[in-house]
C-alpha positions as a Python dict, from the first residue, in 0.01 Angstrom:
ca = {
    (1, 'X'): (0, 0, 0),
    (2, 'X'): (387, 49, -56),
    (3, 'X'): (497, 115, -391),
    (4, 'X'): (901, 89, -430),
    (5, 'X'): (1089, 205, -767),
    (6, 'X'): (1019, -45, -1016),
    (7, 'X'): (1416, -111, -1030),
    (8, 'X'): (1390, -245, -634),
    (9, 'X'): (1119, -584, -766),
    (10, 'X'): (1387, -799, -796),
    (11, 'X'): (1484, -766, -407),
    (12, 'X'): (1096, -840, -331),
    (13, 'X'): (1177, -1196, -457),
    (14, 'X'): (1171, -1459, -145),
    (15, 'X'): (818, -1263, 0),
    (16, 'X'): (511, -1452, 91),
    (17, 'X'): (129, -1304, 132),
    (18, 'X'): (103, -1329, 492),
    (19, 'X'): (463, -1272, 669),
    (20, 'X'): (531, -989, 906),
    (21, 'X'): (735, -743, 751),
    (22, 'X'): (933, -444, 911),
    (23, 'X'): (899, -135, 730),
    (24, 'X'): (1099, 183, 795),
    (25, 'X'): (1032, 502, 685),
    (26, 'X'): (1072, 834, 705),
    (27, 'X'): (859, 1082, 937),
    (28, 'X'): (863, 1323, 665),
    (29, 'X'): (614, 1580, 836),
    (30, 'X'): (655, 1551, 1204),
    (31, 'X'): (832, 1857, 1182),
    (32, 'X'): (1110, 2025, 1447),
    (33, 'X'): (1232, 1747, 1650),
    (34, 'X'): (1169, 1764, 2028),
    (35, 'X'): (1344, 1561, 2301),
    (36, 'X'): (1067, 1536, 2569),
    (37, 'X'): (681, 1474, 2475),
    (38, 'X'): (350, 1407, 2585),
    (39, 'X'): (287, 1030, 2510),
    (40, 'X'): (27, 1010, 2251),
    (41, 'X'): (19, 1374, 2240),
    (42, 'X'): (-253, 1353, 2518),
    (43, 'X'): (-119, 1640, 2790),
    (44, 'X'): (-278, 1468, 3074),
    (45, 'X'): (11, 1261, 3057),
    (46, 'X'): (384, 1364, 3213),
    (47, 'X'): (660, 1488, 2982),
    (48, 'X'): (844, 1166, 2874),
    (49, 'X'): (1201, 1134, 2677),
    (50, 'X'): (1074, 1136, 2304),
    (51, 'X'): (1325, 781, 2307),
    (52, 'X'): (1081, 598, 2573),
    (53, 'X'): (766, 687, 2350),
    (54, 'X'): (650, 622, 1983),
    (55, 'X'): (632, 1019, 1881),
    (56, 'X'): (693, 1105, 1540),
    (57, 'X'): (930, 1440, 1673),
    (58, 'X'): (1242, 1209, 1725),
    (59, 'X'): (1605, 1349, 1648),
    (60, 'X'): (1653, 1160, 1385),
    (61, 'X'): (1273, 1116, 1185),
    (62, 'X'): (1259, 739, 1147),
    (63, 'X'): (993, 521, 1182),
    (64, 'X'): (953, 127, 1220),
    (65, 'X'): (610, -15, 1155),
    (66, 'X'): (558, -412, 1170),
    (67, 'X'): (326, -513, 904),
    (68, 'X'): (152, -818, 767),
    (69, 'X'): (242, -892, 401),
    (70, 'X'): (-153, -938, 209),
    (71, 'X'): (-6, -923, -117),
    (72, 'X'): (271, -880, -360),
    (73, 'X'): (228, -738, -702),
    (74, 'X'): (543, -661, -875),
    (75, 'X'): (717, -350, -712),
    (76, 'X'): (354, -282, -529),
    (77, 'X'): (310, -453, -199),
    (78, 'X'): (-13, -396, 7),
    (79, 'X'): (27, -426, 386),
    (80, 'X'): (-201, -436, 690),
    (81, 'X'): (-109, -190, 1026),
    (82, 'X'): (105, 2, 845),
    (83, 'X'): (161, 284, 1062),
    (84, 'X'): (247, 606, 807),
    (85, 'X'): (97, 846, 652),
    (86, 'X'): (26, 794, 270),
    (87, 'X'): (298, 901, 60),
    (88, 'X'): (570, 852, 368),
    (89, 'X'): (927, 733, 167),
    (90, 'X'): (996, 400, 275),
    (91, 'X'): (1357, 323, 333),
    (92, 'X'): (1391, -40, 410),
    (93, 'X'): (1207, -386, 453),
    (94, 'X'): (1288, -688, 621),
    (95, 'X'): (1132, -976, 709),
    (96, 'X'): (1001, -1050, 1087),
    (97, 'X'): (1220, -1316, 1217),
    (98, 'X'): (1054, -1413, 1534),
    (99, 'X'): (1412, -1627, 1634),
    (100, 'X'): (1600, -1263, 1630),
    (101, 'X'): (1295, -1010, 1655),
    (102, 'X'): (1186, -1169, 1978),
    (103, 'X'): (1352, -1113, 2302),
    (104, 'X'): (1532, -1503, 2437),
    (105, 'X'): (1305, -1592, 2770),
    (106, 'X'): (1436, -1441, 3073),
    (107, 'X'): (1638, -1189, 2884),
}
């Protein structure tokens, strides 16, 4: 579940139960912020620019999670594959626009 300030409601207004939803957030405990990691923290695997993975130890600590919209309850809105830990600060929404969000054919 994300709960926003109850002063942000009004710019829930336009969502619908079951649209994809960006969500970013802020990787408030990933801690010091390296440049080269271990994808998936598993150390089997090479070394890799922390910008070609999904590691939470970026330079600057924000996330993007797409989520499905279940439902909307005044400022509360429960999501599915939401990928934060509980009590993360969320700093933006927008909707999934698959015209912009997905790359044109041969692009």
């Amino acid at each position: 579940m994300i709960e926003l300030r109850p002063e942000l409601a009004p710019g829930l207004e336009g969502l619908t139960p079951g649209q994809f939803l960006w969500v970013l957030f802020h990787f408030h405990q990933s801690g010091e912020p390296l440049l080269k990691v271990h994808p998936r923290g598993d150390p089997s695997r090479p070394l890799t620019g922390v910008f070609a993975t999904r590691a939470p130890v970026r330079p600057c600590a924000i996330g993007l999670s797409l989520v499905r919209l279940e439902a909307l309850d005044g400022n509360r809105l429960t999501v599915r594959d939401l990928e934060a830990l509980d009590g993360t600060p969320v700093l933006d929404l927008k909707p999934y626009v698959s015209s912009l969000d997905k790359p044109a054919a041969g692009a």
